[in-house]
Biopython code that builds the backbone (N, CA, C, O; Angstrom):
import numpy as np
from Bio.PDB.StructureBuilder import StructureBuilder

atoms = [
    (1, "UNK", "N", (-16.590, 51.466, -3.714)),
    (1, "UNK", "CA", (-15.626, 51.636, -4.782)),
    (1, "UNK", "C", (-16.377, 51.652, -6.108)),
    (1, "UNK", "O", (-17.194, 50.755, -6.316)),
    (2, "UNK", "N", (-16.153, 52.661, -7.082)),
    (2, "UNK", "CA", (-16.262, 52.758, -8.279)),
    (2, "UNK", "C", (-15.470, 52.378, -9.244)),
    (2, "UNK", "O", (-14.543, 53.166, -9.429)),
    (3, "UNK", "N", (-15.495, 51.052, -10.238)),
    (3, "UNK", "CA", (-14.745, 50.862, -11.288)),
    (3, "UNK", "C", (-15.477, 50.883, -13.115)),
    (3, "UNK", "O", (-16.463, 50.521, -13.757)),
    (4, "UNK", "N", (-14.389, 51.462, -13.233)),
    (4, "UNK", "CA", (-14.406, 51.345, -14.820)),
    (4, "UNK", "C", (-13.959, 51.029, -15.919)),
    (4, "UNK", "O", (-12.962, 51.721, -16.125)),
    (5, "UNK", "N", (-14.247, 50.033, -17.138)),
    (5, "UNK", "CA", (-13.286, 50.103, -17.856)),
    (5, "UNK", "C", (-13.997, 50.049, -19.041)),
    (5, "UNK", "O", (-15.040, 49.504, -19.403)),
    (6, "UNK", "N", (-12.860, 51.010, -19.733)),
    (6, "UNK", "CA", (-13.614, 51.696, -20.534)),
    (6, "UNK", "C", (-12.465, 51.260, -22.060)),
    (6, "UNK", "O", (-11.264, 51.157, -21.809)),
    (7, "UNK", "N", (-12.931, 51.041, -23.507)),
    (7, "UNK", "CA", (-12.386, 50.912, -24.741)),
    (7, "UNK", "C", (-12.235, 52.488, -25.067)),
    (7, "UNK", "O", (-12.909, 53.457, -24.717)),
    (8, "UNK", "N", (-11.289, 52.385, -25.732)),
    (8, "UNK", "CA", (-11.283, 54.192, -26.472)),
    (8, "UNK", "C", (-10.218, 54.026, -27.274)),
    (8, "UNK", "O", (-9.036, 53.767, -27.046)),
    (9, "UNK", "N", (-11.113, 54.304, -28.685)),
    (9, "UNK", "CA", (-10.917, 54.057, -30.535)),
    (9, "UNK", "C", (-10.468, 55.789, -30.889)),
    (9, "UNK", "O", (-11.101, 56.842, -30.966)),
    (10, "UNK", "N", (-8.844, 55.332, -31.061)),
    (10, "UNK", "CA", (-8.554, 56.767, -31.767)),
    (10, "UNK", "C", (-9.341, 56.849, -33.288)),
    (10, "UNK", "O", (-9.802, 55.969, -34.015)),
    (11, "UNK", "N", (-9.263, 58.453, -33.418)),
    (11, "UNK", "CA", (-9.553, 58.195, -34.823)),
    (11, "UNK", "C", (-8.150, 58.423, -35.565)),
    (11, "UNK", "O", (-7.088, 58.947, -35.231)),
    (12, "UNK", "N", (-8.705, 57.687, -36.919)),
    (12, "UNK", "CA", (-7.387, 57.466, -37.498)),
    (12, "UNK", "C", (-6.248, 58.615, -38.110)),
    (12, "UNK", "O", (-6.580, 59.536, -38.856)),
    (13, "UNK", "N", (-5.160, 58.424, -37.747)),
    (13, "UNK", "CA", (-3.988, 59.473, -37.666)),
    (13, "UNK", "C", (-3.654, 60.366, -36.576)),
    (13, "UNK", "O", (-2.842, 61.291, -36.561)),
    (14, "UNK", "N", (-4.703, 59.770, -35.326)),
    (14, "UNK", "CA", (-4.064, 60.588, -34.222)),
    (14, "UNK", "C", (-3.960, 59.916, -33.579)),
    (14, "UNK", "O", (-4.386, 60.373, -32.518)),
    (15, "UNK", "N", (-3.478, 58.541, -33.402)),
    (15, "UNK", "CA", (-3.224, 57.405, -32.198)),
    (15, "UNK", "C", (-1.732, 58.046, -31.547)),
    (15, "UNK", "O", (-1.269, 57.870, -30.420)),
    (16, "UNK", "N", (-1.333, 58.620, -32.370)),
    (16, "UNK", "CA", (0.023, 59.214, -31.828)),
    (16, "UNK", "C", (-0.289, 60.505, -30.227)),
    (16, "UNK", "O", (0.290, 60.609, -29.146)),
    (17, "UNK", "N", (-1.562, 61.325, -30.906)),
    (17, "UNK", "CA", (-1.764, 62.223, -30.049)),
    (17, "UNK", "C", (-2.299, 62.024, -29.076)),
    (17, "UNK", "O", (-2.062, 62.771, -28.127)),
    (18, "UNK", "N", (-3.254, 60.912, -28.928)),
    (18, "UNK", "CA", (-3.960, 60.046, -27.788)),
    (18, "UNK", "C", (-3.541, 59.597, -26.674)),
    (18, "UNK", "O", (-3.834, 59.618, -25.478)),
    (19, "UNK", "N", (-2.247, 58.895, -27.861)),
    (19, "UNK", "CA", (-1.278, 58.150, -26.800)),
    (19, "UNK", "C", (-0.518, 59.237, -25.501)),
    (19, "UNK", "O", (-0.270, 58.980, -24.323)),
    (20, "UNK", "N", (-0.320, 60.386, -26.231)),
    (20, "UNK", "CA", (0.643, 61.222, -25.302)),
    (20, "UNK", "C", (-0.434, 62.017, -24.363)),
    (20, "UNK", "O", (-0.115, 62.556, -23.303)),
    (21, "UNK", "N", (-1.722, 62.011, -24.894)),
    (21, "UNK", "CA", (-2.756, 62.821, -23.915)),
    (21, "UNK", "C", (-2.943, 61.990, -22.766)),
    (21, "UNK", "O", (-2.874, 62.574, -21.685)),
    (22, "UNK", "N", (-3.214, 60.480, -22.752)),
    (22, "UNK", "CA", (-3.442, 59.267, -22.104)),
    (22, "UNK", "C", (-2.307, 59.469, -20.873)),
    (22, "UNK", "O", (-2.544, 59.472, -19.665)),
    (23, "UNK", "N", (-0.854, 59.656, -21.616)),
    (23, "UNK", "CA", (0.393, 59.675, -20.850)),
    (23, "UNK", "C", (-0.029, 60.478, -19.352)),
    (23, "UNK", "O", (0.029, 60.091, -18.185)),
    (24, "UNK", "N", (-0.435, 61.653, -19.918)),
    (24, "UNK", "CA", (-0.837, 63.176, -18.787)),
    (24, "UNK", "C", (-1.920, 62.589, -18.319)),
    (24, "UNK", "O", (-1.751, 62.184, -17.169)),
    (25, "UNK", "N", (-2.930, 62.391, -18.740)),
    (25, "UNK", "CA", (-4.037, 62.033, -18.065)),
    (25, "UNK", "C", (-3.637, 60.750, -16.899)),
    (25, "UNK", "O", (-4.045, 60.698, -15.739)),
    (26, "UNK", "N", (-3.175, 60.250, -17.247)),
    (26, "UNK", "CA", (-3.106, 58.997, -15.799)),
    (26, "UNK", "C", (-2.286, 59.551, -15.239)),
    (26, "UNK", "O", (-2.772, 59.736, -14.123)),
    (27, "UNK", "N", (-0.756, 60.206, -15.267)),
    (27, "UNK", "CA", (-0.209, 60.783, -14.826)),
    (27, "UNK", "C", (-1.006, 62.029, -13.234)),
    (27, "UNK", "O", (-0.582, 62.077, -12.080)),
    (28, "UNK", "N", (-2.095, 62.760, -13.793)),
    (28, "UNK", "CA", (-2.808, 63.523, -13.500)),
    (28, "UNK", "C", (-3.823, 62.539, -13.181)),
    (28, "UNK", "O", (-4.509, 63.200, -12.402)),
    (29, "UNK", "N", (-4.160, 61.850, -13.228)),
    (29, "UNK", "CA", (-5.772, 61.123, -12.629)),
    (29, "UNK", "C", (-5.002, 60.477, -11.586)),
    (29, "UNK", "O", (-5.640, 60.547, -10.536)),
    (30, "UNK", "N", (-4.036, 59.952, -11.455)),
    (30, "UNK", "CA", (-3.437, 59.208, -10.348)),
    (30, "UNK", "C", (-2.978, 60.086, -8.941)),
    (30, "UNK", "O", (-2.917, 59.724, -7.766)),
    (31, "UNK", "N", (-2.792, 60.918, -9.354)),
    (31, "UNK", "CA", (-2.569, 62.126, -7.927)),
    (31, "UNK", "C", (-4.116, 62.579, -7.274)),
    (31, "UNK", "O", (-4.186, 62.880, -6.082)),
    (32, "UNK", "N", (-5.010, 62.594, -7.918)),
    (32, "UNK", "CA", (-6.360, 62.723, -7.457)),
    (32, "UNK", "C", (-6.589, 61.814, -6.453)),
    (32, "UNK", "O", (-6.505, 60.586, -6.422)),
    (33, "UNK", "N", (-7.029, 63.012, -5.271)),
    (33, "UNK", "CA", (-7.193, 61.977, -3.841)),
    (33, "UNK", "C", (-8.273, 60.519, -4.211)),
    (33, "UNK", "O", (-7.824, 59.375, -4.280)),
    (34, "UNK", "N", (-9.270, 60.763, -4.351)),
    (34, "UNK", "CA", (-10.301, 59.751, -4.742)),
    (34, "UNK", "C", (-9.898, 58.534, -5.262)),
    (34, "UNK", "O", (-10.277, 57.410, -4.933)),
    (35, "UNK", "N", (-8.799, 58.981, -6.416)),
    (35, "UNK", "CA", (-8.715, 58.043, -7.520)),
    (35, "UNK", "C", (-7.558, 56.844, -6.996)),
    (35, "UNK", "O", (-6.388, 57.191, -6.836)),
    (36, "UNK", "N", (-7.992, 55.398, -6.741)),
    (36, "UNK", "CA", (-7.384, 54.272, -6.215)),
    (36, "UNK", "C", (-6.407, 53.642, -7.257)),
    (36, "UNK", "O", (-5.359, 53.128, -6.866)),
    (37, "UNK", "N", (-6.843, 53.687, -8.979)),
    (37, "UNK", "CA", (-5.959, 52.822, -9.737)),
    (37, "UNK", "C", (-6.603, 54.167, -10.938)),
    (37, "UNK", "O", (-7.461, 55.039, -10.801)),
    (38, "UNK", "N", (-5.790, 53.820, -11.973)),
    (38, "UNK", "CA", (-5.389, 55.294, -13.501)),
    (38, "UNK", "C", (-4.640, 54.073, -14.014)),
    (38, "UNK", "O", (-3.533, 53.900, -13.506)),
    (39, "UNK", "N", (-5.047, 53.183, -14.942)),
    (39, "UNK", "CA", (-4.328, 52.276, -15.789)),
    (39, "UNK", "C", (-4.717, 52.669, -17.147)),
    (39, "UNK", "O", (-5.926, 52.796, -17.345)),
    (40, "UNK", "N", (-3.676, 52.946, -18.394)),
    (40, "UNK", "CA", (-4.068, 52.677, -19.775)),
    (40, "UNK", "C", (-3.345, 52.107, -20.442)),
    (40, "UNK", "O", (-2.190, 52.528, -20.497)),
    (41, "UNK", "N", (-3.773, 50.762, -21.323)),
    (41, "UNK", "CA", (-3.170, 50.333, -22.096)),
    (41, "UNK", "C", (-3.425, 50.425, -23.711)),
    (41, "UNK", "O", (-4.557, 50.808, -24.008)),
    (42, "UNK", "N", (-2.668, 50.172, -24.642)),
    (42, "UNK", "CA", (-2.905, 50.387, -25.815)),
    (42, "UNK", "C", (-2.741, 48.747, -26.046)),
    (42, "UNK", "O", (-2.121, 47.840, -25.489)),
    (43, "UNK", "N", (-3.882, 48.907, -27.483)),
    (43, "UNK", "CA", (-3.765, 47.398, -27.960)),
    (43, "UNK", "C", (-2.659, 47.118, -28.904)),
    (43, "UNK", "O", (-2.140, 47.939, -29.661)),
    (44, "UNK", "N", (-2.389, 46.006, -28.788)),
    (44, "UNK", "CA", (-0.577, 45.207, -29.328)),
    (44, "UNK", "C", (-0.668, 45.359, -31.016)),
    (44, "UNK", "O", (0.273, 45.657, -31.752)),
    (45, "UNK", "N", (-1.989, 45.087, -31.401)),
    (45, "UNK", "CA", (-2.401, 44.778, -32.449)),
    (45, "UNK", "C", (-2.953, 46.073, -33.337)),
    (45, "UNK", "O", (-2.649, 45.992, -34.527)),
    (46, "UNK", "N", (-3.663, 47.177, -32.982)),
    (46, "UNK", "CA", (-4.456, 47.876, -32.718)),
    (46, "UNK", "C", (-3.820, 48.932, -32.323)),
    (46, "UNK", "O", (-3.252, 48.644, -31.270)),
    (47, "UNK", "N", (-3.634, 49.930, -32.599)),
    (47, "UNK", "CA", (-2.651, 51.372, -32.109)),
    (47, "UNK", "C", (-3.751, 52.090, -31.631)),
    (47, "UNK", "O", (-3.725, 52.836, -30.651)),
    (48, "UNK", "N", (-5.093, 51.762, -32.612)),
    (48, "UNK", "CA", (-5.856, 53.065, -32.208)),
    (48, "UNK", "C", (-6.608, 52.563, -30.934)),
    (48, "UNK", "O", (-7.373, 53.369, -30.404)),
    (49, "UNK", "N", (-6.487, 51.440, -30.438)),
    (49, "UNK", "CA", (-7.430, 51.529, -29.624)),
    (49, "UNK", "C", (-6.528, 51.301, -27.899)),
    (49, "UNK", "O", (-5.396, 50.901, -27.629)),
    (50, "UNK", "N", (-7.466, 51.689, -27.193)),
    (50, "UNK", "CA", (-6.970, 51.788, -26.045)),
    (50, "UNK", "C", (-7.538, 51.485, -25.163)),
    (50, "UNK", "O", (-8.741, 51.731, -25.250)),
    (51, "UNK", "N", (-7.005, 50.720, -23.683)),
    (51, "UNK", "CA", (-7.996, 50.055, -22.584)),
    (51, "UNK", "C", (-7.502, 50.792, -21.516)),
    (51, "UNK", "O", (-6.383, 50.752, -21.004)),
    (52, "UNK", "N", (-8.777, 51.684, -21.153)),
    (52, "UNK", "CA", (-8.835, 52.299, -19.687)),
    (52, "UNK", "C", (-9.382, 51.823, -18.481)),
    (52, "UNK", "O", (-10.608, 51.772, -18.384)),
    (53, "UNK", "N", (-8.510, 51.388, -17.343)),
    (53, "UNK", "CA", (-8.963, 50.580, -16.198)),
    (53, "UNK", "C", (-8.785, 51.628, -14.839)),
    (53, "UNK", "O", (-7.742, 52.001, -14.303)),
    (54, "UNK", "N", (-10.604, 52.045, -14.400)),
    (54, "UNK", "CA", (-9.788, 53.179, -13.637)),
    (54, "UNK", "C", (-10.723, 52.771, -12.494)),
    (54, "UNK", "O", (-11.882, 52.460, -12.770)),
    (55, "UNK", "N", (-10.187, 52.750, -10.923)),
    (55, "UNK", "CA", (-11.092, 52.841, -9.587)),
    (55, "UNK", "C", (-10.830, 54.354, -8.787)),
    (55, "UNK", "O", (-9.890, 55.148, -8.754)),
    (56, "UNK", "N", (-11.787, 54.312, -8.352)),
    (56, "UNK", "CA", (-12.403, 55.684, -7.415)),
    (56, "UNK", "C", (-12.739, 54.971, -6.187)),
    (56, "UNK", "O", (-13.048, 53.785, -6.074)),
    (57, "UNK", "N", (-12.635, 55.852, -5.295)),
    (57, "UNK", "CA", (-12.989, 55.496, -3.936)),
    (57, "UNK", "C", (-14.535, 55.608, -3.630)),
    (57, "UNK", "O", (-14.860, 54.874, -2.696)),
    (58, "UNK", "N", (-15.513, 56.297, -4.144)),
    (58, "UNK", "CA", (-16.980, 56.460, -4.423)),
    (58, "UNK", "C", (-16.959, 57.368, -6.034)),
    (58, "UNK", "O", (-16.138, 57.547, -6.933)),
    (59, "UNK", "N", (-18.271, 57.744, -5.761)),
    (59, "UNK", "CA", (-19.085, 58.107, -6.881)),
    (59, "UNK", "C", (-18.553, 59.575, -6.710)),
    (59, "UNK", "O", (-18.309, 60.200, -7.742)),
    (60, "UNK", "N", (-18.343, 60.205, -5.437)),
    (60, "UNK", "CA", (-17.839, 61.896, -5.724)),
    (60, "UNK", "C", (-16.298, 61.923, -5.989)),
    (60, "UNK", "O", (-15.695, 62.981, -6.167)),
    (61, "UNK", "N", (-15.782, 60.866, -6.002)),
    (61, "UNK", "CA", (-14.102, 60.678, -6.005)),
    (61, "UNK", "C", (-14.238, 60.941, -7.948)),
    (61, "UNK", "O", (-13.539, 61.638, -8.683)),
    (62, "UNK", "N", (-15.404, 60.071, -8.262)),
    (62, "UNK", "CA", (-15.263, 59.888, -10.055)),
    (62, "UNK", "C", (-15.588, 61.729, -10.705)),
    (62, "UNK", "O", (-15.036, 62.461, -11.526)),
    (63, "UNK", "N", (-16.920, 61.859, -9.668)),
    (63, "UNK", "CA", (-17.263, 62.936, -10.970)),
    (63, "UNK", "C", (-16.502, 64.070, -10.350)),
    (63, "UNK", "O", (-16.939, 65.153, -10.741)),
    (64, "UNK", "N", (-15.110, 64.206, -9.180)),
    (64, "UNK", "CA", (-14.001, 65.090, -9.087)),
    (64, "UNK", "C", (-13.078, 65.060, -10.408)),
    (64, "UNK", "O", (-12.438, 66.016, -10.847)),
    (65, "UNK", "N", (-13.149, 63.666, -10.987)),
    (65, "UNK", "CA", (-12.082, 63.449, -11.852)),
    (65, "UNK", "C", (-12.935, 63.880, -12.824)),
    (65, "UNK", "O", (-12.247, 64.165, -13.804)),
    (66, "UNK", "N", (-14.368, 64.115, -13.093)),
    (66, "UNK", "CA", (-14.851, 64.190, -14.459)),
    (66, "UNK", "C", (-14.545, 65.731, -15.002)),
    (66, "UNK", "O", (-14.393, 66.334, -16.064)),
    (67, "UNK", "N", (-14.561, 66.097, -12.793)),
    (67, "UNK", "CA", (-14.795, 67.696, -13.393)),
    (67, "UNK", "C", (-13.511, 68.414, -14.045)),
    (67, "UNK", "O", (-13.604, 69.556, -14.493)),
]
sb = StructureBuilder()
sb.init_structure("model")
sb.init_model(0)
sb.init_chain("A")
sb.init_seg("    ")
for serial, (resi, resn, name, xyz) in enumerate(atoms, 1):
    if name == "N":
        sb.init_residue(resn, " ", resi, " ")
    sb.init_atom(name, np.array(xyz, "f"), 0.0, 1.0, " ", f" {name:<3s}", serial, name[0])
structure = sb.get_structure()
């Protein structure tokens, strides 16, 4: 199993657009055979920033999702 978690800092005035790209993207990373968990959260405090928690079943499950 491959995990990751990853911070990701909008830049400022597009936390709005992030947020809705984030929406599709887990949406879409979660149907990927490989991909075991597609979690994102946004910080409470913090709009721009965002916590990505993602598992893969190996290393070719991840760079399917990279491609």
């Amino acid at each position: 199993m491959v995990v990751l978690a990853v911070t990701w800092v909008a830049n400022p005035g597009l936390e709005s657009e992030v947020a809705g790209i984030f929406i599709k993207l887990q949406a879409a990373s979660r149907q990927e055979p490989g991909c075991l968990m597609y979690i994102v959260h946004r910080h409470r405090a913090d709009a721009r920033t965002f916590f990505i928690y993602e598992q893969y079943r190996n290393d070719a499950a991840l760079e399917a999702h990279r491609q």
